[in-house]
MITILO-462920 format. One record per atom (N, C-alpha, C): x, y, z; residue number from 1. Coordinates in Angstrom, 2 decimals. Layout:
% residues N
@u=X; v=Y; w=Z; resi=NUM
...
END
This chain:
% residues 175
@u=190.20; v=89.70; w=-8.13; resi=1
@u=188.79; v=89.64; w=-8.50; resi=1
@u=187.96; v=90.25; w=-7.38; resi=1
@u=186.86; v=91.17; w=-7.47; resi=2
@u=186.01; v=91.55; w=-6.39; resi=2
@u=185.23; v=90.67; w=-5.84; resi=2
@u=184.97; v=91.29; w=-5.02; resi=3
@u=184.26; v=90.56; w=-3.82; resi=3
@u=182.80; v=89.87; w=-4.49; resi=3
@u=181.84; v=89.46; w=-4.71; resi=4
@u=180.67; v=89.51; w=-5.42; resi=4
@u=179.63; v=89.21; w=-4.05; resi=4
@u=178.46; v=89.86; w=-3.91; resi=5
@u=177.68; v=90.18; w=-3.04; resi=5
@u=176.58; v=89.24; w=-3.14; resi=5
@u=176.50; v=88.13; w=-2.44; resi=6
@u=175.37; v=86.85; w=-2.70; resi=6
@u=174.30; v=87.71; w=-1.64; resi=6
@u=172.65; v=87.51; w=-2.17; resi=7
@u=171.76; v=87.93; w=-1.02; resi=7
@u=171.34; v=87.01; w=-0.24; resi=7
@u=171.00; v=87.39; w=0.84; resi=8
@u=170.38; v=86.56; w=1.68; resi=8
@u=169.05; v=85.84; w=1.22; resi=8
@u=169.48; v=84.55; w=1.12; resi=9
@u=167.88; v=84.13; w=0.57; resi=9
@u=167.02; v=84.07; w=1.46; resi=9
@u=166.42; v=84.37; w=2.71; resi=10
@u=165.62; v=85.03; w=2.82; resi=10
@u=165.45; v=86.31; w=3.24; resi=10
@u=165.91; v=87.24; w=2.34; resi=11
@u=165.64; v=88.98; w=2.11; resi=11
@u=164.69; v=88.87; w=0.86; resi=11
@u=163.86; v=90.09; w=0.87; resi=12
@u=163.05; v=90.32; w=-0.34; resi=12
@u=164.22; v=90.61; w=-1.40; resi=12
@u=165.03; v=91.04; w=-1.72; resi=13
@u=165.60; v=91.51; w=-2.79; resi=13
@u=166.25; v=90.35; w=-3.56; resi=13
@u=165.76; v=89.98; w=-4.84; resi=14
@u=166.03; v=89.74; w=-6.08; resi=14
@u=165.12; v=88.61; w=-6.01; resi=14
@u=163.85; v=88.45; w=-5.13; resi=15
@u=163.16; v=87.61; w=-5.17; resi=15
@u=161.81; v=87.67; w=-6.28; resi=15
@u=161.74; v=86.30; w=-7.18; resi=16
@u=160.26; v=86.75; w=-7.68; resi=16
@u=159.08; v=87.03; w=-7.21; resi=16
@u=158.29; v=87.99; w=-7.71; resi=17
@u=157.02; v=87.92; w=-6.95; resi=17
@u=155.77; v=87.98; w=-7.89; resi=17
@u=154.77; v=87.65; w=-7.02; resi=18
@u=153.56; v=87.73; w=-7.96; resi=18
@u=153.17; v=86.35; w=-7.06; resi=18
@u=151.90; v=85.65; w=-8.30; resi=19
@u=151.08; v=84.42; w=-7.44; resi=19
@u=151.62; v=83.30; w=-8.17; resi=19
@u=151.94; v=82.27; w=-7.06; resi=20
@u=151.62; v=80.86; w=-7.75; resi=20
@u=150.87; v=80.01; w=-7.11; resi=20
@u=150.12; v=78.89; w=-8.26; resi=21
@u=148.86; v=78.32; w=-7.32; resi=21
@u=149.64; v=76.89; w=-7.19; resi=21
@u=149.45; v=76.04; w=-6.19; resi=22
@u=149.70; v=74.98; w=-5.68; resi=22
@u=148.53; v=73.93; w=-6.19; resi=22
@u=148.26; v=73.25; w=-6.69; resi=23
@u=147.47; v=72.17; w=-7.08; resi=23
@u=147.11; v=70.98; w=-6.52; resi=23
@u=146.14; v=70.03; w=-6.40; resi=24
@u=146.31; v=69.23; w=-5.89; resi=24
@u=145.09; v=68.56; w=-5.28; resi=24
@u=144.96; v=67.33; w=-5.00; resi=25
@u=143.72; v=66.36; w=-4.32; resi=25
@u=143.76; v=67.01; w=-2.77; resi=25
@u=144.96; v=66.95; w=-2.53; resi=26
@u=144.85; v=67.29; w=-1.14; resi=26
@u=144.10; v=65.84; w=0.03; resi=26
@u=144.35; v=64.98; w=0.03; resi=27
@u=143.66; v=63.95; w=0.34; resi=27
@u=143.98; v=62.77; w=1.00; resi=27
@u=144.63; v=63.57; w=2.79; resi=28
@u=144.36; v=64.74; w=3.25; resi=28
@u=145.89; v=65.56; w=2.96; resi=28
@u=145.84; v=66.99; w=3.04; resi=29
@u=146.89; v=67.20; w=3.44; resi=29
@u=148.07; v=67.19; w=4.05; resi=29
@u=149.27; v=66.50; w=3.81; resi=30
@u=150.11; v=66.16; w=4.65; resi=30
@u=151.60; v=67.41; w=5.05; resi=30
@u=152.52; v=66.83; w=5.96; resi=31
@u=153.31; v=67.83; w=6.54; resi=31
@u=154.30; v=68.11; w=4.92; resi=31
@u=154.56; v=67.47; w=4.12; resi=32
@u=155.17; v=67.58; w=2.60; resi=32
@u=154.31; v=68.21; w=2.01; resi=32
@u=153.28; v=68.54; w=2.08; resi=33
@u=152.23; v=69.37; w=1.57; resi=33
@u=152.53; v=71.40; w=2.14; resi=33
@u=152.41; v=70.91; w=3.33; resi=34
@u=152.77; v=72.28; w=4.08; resi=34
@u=153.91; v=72.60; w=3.66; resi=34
@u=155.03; v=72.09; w=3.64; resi=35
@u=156.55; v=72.26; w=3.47; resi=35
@u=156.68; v=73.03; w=2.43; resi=35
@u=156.18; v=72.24; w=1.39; resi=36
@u=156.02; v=72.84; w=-0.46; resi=36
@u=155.49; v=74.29; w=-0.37; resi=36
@u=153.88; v=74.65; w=0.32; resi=37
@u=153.47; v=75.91; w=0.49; resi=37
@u=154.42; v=76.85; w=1.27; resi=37
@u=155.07; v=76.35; w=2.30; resi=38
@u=155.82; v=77.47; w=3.20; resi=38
@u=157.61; v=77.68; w=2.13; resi=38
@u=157.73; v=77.24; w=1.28; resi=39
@u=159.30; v=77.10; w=0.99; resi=39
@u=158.22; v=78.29; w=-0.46; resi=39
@u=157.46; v=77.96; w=-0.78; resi=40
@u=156.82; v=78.97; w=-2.31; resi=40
@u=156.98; v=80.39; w=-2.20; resi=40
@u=156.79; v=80.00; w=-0.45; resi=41
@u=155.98; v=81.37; w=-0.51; resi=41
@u=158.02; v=82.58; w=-0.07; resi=41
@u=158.70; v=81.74; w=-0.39; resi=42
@u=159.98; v=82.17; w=-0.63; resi=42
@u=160.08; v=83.15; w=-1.84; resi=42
@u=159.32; v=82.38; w=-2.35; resi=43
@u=159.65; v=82.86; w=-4.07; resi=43
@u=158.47; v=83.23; w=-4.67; resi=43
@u=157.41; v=83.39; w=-4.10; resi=44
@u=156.36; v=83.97; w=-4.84; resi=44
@u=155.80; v=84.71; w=-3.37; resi=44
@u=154.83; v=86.10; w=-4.11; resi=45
@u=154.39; v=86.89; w=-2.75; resi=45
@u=152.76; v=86.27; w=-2.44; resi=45
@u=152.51; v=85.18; w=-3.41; resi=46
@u=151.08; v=84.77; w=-2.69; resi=46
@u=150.95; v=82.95; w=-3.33; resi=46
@u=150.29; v=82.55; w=-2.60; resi=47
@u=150.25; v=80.97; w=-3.34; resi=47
@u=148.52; v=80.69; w=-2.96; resi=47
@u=148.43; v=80.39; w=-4.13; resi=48
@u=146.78; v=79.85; w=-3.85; resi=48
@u=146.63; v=77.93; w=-4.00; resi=48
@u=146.22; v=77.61; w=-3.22; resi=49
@u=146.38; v=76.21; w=-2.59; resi=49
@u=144.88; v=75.67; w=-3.12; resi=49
@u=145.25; v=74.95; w=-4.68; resi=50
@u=143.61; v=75.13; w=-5.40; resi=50
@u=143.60; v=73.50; w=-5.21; resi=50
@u=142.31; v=73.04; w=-4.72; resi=51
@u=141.92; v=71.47; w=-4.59; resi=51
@u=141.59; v=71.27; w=-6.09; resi=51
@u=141.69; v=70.32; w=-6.37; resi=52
@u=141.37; v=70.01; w=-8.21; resi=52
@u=140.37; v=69.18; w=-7.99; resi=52
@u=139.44; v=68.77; w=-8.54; resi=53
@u=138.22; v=68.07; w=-8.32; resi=53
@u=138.29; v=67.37; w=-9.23; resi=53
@u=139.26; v=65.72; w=-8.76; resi=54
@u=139.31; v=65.08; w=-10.02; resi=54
@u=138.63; v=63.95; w=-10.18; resi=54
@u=138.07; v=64.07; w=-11.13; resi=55
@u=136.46; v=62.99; w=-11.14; resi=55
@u=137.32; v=61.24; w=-11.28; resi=55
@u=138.62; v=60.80; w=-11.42; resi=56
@u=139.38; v=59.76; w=-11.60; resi=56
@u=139.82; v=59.16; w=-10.03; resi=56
@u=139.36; v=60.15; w=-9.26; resi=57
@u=139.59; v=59.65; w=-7.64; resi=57
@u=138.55; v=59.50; w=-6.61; resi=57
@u=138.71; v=58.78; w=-5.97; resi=58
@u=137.60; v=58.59; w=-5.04; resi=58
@u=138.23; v=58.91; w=-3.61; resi=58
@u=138.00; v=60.29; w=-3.18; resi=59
@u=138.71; v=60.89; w=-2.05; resi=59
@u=138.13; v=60.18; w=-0.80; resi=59
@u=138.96; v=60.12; w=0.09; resi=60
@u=138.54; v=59.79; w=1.53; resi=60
@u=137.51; v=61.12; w=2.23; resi=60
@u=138.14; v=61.96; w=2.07; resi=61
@u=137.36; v=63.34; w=2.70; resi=61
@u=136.62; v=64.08; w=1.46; resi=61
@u=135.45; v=65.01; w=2.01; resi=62
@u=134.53; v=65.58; w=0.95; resi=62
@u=135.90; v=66.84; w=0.37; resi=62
@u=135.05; v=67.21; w=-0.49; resi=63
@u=135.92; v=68.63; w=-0.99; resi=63
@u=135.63; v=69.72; w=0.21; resi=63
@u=134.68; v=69.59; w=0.97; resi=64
@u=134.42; v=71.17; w=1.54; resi=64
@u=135.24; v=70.40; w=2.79; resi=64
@u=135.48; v=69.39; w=3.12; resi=65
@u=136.53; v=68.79; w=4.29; resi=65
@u=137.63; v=69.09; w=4.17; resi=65
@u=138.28; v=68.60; w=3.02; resi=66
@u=139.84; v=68.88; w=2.54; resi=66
@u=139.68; v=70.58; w=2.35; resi=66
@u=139.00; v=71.33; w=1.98; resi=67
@u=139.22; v=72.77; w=2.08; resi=67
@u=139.09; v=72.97; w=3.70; resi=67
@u=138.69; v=72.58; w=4.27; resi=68
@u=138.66; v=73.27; w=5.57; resi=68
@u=140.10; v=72.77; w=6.21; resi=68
@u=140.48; v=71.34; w=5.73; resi=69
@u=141.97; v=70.93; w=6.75; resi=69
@u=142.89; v=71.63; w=5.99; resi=69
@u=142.68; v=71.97; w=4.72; resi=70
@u=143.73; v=72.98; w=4.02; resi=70
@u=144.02; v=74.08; w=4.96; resi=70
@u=142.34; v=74.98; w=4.98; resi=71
@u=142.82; v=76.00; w=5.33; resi=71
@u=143.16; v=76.26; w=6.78; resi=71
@u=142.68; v=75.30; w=7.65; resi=72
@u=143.28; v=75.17; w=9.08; resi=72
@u=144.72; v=75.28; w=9.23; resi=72
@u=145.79; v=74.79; w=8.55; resi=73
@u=146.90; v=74.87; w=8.28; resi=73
@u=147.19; v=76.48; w=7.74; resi=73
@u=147.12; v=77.06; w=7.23; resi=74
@u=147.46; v=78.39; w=6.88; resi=74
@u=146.14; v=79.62; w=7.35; resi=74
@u=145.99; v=79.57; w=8.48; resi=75
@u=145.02; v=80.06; w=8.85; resi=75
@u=145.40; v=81.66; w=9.70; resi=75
@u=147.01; v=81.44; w=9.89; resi=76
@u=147.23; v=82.52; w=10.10; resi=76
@u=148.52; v=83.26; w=9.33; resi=76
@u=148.33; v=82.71; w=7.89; resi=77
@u=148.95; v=83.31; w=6.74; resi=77
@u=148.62; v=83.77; w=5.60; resi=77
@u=148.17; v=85.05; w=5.79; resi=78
@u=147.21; v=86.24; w=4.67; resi=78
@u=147.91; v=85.79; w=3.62; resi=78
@u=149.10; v=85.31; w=3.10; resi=79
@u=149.80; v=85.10; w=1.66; resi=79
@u=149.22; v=84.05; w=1.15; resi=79
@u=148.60; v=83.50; w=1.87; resi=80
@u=147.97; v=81.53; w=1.33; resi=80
@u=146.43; v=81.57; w=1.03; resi=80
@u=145.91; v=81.37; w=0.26; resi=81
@u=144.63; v=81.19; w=0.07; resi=81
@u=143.97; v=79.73; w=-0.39; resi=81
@u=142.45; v=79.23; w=0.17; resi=82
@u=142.39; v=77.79; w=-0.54; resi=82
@u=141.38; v=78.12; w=-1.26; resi=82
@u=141.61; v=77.31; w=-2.46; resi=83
@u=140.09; v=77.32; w=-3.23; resi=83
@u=140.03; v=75.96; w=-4.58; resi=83
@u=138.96; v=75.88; w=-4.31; resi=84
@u=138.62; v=74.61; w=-5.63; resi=84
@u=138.44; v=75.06; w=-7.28; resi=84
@u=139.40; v=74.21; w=-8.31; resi=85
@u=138.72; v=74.44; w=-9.29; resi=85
@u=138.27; v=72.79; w=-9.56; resi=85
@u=137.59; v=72.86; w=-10.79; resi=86
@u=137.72; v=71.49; w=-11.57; resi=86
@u=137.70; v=71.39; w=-13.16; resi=86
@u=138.63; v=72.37; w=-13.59; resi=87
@u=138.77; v=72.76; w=-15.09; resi=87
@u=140.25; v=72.58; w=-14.81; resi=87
@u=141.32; v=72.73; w=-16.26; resi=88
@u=142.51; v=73.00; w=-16.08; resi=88
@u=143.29; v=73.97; w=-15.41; resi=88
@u=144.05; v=73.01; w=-14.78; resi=89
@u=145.22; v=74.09; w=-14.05; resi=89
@u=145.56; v=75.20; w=-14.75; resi=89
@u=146.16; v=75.01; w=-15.27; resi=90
@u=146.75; v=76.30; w=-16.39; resi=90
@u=145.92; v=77.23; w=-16.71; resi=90
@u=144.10; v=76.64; w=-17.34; resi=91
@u=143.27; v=78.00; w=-17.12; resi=91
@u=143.51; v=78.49; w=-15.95; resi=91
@u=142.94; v=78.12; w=-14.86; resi=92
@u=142.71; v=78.30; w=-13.93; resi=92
@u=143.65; v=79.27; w=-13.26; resi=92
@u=145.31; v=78.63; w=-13.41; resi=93
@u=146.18; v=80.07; w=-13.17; resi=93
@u=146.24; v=81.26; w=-13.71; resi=93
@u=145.54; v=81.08; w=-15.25; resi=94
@u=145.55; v=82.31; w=-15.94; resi=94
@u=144.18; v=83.45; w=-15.34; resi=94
@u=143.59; v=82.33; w=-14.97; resi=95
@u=142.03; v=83.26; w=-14.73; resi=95
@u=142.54; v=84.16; w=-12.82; resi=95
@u=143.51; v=83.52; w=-12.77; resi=96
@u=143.87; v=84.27; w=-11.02; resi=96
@u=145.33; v=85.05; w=-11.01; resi=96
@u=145.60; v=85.44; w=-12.39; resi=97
@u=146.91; v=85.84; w=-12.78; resi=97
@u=147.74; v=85.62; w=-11.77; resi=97
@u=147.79; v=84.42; w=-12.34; resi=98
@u=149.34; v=83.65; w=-11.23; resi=98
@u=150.21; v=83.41; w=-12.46; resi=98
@u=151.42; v=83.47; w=-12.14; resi=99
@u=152.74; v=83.98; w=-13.40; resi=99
@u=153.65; v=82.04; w=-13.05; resi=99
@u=152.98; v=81.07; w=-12.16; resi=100
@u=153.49; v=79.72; w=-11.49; resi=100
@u=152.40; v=78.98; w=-11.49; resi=100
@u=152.81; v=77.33; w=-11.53; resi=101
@u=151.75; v=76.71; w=-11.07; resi=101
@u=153.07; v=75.78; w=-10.26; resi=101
@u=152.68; v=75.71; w=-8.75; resi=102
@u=154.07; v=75.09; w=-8.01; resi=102
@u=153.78; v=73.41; w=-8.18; resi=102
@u=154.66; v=72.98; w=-8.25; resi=103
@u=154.23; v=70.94; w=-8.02; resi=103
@u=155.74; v=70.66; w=-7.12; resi=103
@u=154.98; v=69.45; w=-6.45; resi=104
@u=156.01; v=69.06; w=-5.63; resi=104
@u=156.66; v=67.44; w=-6.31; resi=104
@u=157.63; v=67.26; w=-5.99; resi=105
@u=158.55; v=66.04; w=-6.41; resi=105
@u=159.33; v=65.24; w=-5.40; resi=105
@u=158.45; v=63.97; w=-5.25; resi=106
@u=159.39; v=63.48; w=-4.14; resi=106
@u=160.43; v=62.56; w=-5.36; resi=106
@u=160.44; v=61.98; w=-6.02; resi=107
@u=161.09; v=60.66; w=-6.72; resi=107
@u=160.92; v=60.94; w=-8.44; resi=107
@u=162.22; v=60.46; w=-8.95; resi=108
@u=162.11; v=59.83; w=-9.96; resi=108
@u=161.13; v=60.02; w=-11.18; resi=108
@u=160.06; v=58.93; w=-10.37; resi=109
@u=158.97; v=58.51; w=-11.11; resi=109
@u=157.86; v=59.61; w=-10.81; resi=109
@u=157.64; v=60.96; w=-10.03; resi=110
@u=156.95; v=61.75; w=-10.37; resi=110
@u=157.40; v=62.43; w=-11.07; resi=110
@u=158.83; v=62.57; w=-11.43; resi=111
@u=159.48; v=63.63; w=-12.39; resi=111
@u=159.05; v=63.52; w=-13.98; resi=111
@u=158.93; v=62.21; w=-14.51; resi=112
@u=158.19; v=61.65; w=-15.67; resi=112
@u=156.64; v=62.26; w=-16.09; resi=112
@u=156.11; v=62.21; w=-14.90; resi=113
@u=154.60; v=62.35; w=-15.15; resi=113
@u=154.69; v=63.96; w=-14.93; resi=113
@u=154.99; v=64.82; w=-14.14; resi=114
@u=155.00; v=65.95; w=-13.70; resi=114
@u=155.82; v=66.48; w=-15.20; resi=114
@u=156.63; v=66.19; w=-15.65; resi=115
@u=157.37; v=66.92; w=-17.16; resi=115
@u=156.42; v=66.80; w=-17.77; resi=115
@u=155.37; v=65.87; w=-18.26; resi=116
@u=154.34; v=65.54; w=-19.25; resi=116
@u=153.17; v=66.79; w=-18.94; resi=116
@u=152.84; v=67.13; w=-18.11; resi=117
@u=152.01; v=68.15; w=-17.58; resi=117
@u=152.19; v=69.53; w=-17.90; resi=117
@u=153.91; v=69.46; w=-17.31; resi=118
@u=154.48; v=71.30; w=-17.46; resi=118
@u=154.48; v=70.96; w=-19.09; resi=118
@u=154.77; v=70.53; w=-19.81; resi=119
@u=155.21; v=70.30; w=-20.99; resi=119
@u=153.55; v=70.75; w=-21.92; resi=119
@u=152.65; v=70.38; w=-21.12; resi=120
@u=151.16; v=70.44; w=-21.40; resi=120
@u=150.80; v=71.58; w=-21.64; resi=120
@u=150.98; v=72.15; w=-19.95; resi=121
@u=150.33; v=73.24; w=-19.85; resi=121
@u=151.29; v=74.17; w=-20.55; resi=121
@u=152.41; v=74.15; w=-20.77; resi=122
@u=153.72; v=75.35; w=-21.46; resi=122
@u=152.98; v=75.62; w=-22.73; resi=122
@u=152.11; v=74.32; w=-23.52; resi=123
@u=151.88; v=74.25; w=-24.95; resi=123
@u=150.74; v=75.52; w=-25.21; resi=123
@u=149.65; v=74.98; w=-24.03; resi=124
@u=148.11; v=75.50; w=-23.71; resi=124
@u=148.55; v=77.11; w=-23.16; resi=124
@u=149.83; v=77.45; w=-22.42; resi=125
@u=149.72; v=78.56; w=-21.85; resi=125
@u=151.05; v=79.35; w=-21.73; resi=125
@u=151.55; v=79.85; w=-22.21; resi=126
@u=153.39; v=79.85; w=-22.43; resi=126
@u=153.47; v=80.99; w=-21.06; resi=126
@u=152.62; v=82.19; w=-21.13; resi=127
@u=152.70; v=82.59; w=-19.42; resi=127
@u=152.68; v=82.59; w=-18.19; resi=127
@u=152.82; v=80.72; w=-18.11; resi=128
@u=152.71; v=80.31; w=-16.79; resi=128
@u=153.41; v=79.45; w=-16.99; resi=128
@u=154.56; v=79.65; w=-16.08; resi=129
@u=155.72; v=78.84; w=-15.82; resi=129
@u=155.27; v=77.68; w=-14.41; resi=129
@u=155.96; v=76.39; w=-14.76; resi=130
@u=155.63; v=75.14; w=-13.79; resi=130
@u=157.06; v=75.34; w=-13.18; resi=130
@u=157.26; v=75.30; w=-11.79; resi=131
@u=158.37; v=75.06; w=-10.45; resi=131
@u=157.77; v=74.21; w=-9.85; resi=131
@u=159.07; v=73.50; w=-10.02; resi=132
@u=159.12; v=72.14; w=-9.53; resi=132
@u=159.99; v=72.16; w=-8.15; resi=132
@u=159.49; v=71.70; w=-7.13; resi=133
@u=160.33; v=71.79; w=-5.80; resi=133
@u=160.34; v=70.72; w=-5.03; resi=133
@u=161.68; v=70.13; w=-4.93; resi=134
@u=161.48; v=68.53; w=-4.31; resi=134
@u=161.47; v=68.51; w=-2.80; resi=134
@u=160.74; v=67.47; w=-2.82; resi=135
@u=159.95; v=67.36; w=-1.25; resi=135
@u=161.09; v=67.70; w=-0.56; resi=135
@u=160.84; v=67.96; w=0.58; resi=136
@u=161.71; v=68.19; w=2.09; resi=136
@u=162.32; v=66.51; w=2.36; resi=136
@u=163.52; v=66.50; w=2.52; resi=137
@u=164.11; v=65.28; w=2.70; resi=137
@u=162.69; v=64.38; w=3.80; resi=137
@u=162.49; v=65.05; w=4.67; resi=138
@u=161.97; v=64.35; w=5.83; resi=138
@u=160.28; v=64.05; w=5.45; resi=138
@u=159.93; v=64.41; w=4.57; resi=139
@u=158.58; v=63.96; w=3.69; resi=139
@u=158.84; v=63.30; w=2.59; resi=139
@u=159.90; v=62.77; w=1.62; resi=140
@u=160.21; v=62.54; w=1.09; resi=140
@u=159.23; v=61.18; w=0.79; resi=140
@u=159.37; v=60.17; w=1.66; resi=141
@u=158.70; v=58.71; w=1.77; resi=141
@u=157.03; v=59.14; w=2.05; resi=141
@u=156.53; v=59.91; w=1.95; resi=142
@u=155.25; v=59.87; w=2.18; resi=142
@u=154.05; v=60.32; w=1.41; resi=142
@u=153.45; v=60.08; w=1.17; resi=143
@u=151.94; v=60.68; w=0.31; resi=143
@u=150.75; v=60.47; w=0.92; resi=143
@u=150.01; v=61.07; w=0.05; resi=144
@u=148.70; v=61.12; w=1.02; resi=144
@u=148.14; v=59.55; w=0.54; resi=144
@u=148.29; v=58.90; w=-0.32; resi=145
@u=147.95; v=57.33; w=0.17; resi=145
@u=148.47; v=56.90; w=0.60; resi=145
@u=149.39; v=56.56; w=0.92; resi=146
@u=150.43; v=56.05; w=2.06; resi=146
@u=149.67; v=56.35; w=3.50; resi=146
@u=150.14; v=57.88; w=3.43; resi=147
@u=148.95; v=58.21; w=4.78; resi=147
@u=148.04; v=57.35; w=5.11; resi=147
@u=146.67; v=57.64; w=4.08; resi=148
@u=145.61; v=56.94; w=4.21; resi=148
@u=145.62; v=55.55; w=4.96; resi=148
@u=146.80; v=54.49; w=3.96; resi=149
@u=146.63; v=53.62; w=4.27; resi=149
@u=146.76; v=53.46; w=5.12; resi=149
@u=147.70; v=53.70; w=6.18; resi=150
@u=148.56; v=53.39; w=7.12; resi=150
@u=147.48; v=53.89; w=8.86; resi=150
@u=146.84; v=54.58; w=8.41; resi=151
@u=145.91; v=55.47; w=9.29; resi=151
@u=144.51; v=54.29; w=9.47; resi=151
@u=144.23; v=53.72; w=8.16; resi=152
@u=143.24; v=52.88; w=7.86; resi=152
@u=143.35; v=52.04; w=9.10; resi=152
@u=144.86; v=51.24; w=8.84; resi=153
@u=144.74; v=50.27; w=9.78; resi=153
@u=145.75; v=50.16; w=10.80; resi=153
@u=145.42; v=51.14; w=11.34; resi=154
@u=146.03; v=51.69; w=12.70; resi=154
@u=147.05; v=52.20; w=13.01; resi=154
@u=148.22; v=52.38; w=11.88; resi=155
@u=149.60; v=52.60; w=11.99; resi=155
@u=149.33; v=54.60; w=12.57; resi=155
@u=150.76; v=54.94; w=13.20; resi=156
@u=150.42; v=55.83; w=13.75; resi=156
@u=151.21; v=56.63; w=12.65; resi=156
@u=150.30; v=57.77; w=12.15; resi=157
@u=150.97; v=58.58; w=11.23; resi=157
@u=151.14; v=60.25; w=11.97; resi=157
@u=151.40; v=60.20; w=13.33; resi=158
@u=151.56; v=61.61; w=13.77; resi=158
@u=152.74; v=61.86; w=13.13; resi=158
@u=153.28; v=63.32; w=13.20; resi=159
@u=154.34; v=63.73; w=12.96; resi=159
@u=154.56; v=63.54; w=11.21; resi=159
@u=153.46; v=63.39; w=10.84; resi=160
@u=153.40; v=63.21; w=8.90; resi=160
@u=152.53; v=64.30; w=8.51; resi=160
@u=151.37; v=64.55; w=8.94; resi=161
@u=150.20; v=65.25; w=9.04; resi=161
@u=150.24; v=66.47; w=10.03; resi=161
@u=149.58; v=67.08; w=9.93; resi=162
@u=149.30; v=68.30; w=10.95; resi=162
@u=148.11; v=67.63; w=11.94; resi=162
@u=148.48; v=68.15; w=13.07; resi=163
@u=147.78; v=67.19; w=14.41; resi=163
@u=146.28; v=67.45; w=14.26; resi=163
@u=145.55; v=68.51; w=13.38; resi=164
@u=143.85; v=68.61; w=13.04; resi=164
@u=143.55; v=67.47; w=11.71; resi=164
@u=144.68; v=67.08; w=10.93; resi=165
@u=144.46; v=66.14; w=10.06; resi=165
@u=144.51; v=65.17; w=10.66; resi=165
@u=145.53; v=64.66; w=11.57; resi=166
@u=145.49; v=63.56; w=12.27; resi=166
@u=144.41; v=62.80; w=13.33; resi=166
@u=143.30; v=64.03; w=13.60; resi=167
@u=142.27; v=63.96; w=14.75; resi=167
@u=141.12; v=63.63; w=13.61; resi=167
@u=141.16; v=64.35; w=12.50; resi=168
@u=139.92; v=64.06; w=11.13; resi=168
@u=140.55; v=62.66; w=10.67; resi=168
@u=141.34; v=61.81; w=10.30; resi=169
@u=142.17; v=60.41; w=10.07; resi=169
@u=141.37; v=59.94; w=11.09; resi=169
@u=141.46; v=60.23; w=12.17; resi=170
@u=141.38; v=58.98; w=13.46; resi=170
@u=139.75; v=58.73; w=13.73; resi=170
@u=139.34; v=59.84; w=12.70; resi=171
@u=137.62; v=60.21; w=12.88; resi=171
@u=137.17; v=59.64; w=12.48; resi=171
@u=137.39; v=59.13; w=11.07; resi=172
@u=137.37; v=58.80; w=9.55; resi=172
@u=137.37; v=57.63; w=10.02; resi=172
@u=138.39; v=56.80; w=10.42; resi=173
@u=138.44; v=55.46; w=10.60; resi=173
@u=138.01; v=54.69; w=11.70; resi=173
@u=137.29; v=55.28; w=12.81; resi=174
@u=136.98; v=54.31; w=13.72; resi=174
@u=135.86; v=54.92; w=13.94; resi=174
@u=135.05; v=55.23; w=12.74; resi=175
@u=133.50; v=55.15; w=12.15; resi=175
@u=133.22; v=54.00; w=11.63; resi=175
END
């Protein structure tokens, strides 16, 4: 049997390209947050990192806050862009011809709710495919309420967060 020639996964060749947008409260951004954007941008040549403005949450940080700790984090990566919608995802990818909408999966029980969505938007938009990419083992246990909480009352969440989220946390709470 011949040899068969696997590529290097990270070489450009046989990689997809085009945009996918990343979704999300963002609230605040955590290091499982970054992980998800830097592993996308494997497989897509641009990711737009869109805050969703969801009127069902009551964020710790403003929207023009969480866009700025977004974009502090990818600040020196032309492939990443941040921006807010507050209409549907799925429009929203169609209106920025993104061919993805990325979601991240730590457990189980986001896999339930996250199928109900792709399953949504597949109905509303059949040219935008949902990738699903499970958290980085080492973010796995964490979210941004978890964060929150833990930051609230004093627990030390370095090494979860990026150290400008962690200085806006420590701001936040001993106001």
């Amino acid at each position: 049997m011949p040899h068969q020639v696997i590529p290097d996964l990270d070489s450009q060749a046989g990689r997809p390209s085009g945009i996918a947008v990343y979704p999300g409260t963002f609230d605040p951004i955590t290091n499982g947050h970054v992980d998800i954007v830097k592993r996308s941008l494997r497989m897509f040549d641009h990711v737009i990192v869109a805050l969703a403005i969801n009127t069902g949450k009551t964020p710790l940080f403003t929207l023009e806050e969480r866009v700025a700790l977004v974009k502090q984090c990818f600040v020196a990566n032309r492939n990443v862009t941040v921006d807010t919608t507050d209409g549907l995802i799925v429009d929203y990818a169609v209106q920025q011809r993104a061919c993805a909408i990325v979601r991240g999966l730590r457990a189980v029980s986001d896999f339930d709710y996250e199928f109900q969505l792709a399953l949504m938007n597949r109905k509303l938009e059949r040219r935008v495919q949902t990738v699903f990419l499970m958290t980085g083992f080492r973010w796995i246990y964490i979210s941004s309420s978890i964060i929150k909480d833990a930051a609230r009352h004093g627990g030390d969440v370095s090494g979860m967060v990026p150290a400008h989220v962690l200085a806006a946390l420590k701001e936040k709470f001993t106001h």
